[in-house]
Structure formats: structure tokens, C-alpha cells
Steps between C-alpha positions, in 0.01 A plus 500: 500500500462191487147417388612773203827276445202199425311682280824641270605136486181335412414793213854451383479113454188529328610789287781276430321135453097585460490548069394867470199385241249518795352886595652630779205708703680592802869382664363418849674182639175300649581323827167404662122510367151484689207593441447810326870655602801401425870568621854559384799436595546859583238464764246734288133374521292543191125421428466297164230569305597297220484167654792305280267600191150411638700159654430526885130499495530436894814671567858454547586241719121317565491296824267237404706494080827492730401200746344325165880537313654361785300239549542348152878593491525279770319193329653587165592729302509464124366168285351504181169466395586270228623252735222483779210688661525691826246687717592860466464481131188331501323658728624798329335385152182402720469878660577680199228282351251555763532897485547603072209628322328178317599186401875539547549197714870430387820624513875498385767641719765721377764738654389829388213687341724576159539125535149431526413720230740318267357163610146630414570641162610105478222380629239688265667424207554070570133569647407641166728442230528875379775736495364852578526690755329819577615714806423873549689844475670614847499139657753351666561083554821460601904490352527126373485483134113406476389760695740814372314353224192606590569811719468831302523762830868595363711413161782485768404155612509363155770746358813248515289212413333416183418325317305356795207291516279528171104550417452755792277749434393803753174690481434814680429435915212755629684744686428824414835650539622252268239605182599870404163615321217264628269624727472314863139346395627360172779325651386176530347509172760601333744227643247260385533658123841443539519151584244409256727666238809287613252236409453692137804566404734317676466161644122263453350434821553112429846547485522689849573289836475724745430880605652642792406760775569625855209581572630831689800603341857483699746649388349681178331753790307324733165503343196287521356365127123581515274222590322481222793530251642164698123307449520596135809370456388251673237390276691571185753266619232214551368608172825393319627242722761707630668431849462817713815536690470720855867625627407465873859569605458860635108530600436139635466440903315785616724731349144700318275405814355177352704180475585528097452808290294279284212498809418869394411435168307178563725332227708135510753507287668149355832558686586700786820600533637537906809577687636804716239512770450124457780376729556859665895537445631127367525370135167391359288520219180335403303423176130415592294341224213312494593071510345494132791780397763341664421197392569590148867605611726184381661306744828621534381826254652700818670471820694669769796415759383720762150584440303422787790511746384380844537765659404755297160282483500507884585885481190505275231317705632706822413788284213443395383378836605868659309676226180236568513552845590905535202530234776770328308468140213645663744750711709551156151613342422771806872616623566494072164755472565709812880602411330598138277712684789631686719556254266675291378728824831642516648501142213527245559847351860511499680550211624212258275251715260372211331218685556304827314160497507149653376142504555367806810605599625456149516931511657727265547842493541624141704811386439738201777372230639867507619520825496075612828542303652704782246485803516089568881412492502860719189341722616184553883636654322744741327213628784259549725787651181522769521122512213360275560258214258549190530432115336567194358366196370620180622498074621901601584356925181755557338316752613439877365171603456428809553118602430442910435277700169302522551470839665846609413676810347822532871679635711377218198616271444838626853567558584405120219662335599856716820456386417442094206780528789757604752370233271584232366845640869606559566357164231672292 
């Protein structure tokens, strides 16, 4: 009675206090995380396969990320960049530099990826002096006004809004789903026309500071632009002197079995965009540029209270170190192919299941729109009444998206994917 006496009162303050704005996915009162379980106040035990959204790249609760925290809360705990250096953030700035694709040797903190992405829509246009903007159809950046800007996965995010940031333009993104009457092998020709007639009819490539891209979509479905649609752009871009922006937020870290997205495609963009996985649970975004582009930010052009907090920097470097060391890109890449082949052993063939694929363990499981309607929200409650925590993603929410662990052992894997595999057979 009285752990149930805990969670009433919690869910009632929060009910109460919490601004009902944010989605509300489940009611569970959280009392302790670790690794790929958590708990509840209840005493239930749940495996999470959603991760905080792709956050926890090494699990809840890291040894090595927790004795890193409390080492620097200890020394100190917040400062300001602006007002002196300290070790966490630059050795921080010196890793990140040492591991992106390229010549991005430099980097600005921030507190969030929507943050970040707002700082580097900044950043092309001082580094430019143009005023376009060209993102793609079914993205998603973030909820600060820059990057609802720039999203186009739902009108919702925007609805309440506008007018909001001006000369953004979206062309079509090559996801096949997303392009009623093109054939698969014209996609990425066709998304090319596309652009190039944004550049006809509606902004001139000289005017145009930056173009956009997660390289595999988020939360527009959980789909991976072609490789050679992401070197055209690539060169087209370079052609017109047009930063190429890379929204790292969701895919960078191992999360699609190489360090950044951008690995697979063999391109560099200008700016990478990183947080989530980058500090593994604490506050922290990064824009990573080469010194030339930064150096073409103003002094004082932007700026940031807590960016590059301490100890989300040492949170960061512990991070990193545990996904170095547990070589979990490569493990993301084979444990991220074998639950594909799993998944598609046991459920290929079933009805409404259109197409189960993965990069990494960046995997989604995409639904036919005329049942995803019904079948995922019905999917995703059988699986947290047996105790398993997924979410979805998609324009339509047709996709289940599965967001583990890099680092999750073979038990917690097994158990959750049984568990999923028999929500959607009783389901369908």
C-alpha cells in the first residue's frame, strides 16, 4: 500500500504542477534506472527499449559515466565558458575533434540538440551571409523556434506558431513511403529534381546558406537517405557554396554501427550537429565545424550559460570512453544486423508488416498506413502491460523504432524482442 500511496502522490503532483504541453506516453512513476531495465515505484521491472529517445547509448546508470559525474561534482560543478577554460570541456572539444568525419576540429557547446541546431542555422548564415534555408519533408530538428522552423514531420509542431523563422524551404527527403507515385529506383533522382527546382523557382542558390539533413531520418520513420543521394547533395552544395548541415542528434555515437551516420556515405558535411548519445543522459549539445567555419562566427555572434556544463562534458568523455573501449559501434553494427535478421525470421509475412529494417541498431519496423493507424498504439500497450517500453515514429506513427542499448546484454535482448515479436502476432 504503500509504495502505491508513492506513486498516486507523485502522478498527482505532476498532474497538478508538470504543464500538460509535453506527450504523456505512459503514467509509470520511475524510481530507479540501470542498464537496459528500469523500475517503478510500484516495484514492476520493465525492459526499455527506447533508451530516453536514443539518449543512453551505454545504459541507464553507466559505472565508469557515474564515477566520471561524481568526480567533477566534487571539483565543481557549474562555471561558464565565457569566463575561463576547464578540462572536461576541453578535452571534450579535443575528442569530439579527434573522432568526426574530416576536418571538423572545433566545437561549440550547447545544452541540447534543438539548441545546437538553432546555433548552426546561426552559424551558416554569419559563416555565409545568406538567408535560405533548405530542410527536407518528414524531418524533424527540434521545438525551439529555429528548428520547428525547419522540421516538416507534422504541421502540429508549427501549428500555434507562425509566423516563425523566414526563407525556409523543404524539398522532398528519399523515403519511399513519403513519395506517393515514384518508383523506389527513381527516388533519389527525383529528390534531386526537386531540390534543383527549389533552386528554379523559388530561392537562387547564392542566396541559400545552408541545406539540412539527418542523414537517417528520426522521427519522420526511421529511414536511411541513400548514399548516393547524400554525395550528390553533397557536391551540389560545394557547387554553390552552400553549407551542408548534418543533424547528428539521433544517429551519432554508434547508434547506426559506425561512429556518425555520415561514415556510411563517405561524406563530411560543414557542420555536424551532436547531442543525445553524446553525454549519455546529461544536458549537452555540440556544433562541430571546421576552425575556418567557426572562425567566421563573430565574437560574441552566439553564446550560452550552460553549454558545456562540466559535468555533462565529463558525462561525455566517460561516454565516449565506454563506447571506445566496449568497441559497441562495431557491436551496434552486428547485434543491430542480427535482431533484423530475427525480426524478419519470425514476422516477415504477416499482415500490415511492410518492411522491417535497421542501421545499426537505429531499427524500425514499419506498418502498412491502413492498419499502423490501429495496430502500433495497440502494439506498443501489449508490450508495456508485459513490461517492455517501446515507441514509435513516423508522419502517419507507422513505424516502431526500436532504440536499445549499445551495450545491452544478450537476456535483456532476447527477453524484449520475445516479448515485442508476441505483441505484434497477437496484435495482427
Amino acid at each position: 500500500m504503500k509504495l502505491q500511496n508513492k506513486t498516486t502522490e507523485i502522478q498527482e503532483k505532476a498532474r497538478k504542477h508538470l504543464s500538460p504541453v509535453l506527450t504523456r506516453v505512459t503514467e509509470l512513476v520511475v524510481e530507479k534506472a540501470k542498464g537496459a531495465r528500469f523500475w517503478t515505484a510500484d516495484g514492476d521491472e520493465y525492459i526499455d527499449f527506447v533508451s530516453g529517445v536514443a539518449v543512453n547509448a551505454v545504459g541507464h546508470a553507466n559505472d565508469t559515466m557515474i564515477d566520471a559525474i561524481k568526480e567533477q561534482a566534487e571539483a565543481f560543478i557549474h562555471f561558464g565558458l565565457n569566463y575561463g577554460y576547464y578540462e572536461t570541456a576541453a578535452n571534450l572539444a579535443e575528442k569530439l575533434a579527434s573522432i568526426a568525419p574530416g576536418n571538423l576540429d572545433t566545437v561549440f557547446f550547447s545544452n541540447s540538440g534543438a539548441e545546437a541546431i538553432d546555433g548552426a542555422l546561426k552559424l551558416a548564415r554569419a559563416a555565409t551571409g545568406r538567408p535560405g534555408i533548405i530542410a527536407f519533408e518528414g524531418s524533424f530538428h527540434g521545438r525551439t523556434m529555429g528548428a520547428t522552423a525547419i522540421t516538416a514531420s507534422s504541421s502540429k509542431y508549427r501549428k500555434y506558431y507562425e509566423p516563425i523563422l523566414g526563407e525556409v524551404y523543404h524539398a522532398p527527403y528519399p523515403y519511399p513511403s513519403q513519395l506517393k507515385g515514384v518508383n523506389e529506383d527513381e527516388v533519389t533522382s527525383y529528390c534531386l529534381h526537386q531540390l534543383q527546382k527549389i533552386f528554379d523557382l523559388r530561392i537562387d542558390p547564392s542566396r541559400v546558406a545552408a541545406v539540412v539533413i539527418e542523414p537517417v531520418m528520426g522521427e519522420g520513420g526511421y529511414f536511411p537517405a541513400p548514399p548516393e543521394f547524400l554525395q550528390e547533395l553533397r557536391k551540389i552544395t560545394e557547387k554553390h557554396g552552400i553549407m551542408l548541415i548534418f543533424d547528428e542528434v539521433q544517429t551519432g555515437f554508434g547508434r547506426t554501427g559506425k561512429m556518425f551516420a555520415a561514415e556510411h556515405s563517405g561524406v563530411t558535411p560543414d557542420i555536424l550537429v551532436l547531442a543525445k548519445a553524446l553525454s549519455g543522459g546529461l544536458p549537452l549539445g555540440a556544433i562541430v565545424a571546421s576552425r575556418e567555419t567557426h572562425e567566421k562566427w563573430p565574437v560574441g555572434g552566439h553564446g550560452s550559460t550552460f553549454g558545456g556544463n562540466p559535468i555533462s562534458c565529463a558525462a561525455a568523455l566517460a561516454n565516449i570512453k565506454v563506447i571506445e573501449a566496449d568497441q559497441l559501434v562495431d557491436r551496434s553494427r552486428d547485434v543491430g544486423a542480427q535482431i533484423v535478421a530475427r525480426l524478419k525470421q519470425s514476422l516477415t509475412g504477416l499482415p500490415g508488416i511492410k518492411e522491417i529494417r535497421g542501421l545499426g541498431l537505429m531499427i524500425g519496423l514499419e506498418f502498412h498506413r491502413d492498419v499502423a493507424g490501429l495496430a502500433v498504439p495497440a502494439i506498443k500497450q501489449k508490450c508495456l502491460e508485459n513490461k517492455l517500453l517501446i515507441m514509435n515514429c513516423g508522419v502517419e506513427g507507422q513505424t516502431i523504432r526500436l532504440m536499445l542499448p549499445l551495450n545491452i546484454d544478450k537476456q535483456d535482448l532476447d527477453e524484449g524482442l520475445t516479448i515485442l515479436e508476441n505483441a505484434i502476432k497477437d496484435i495482427l
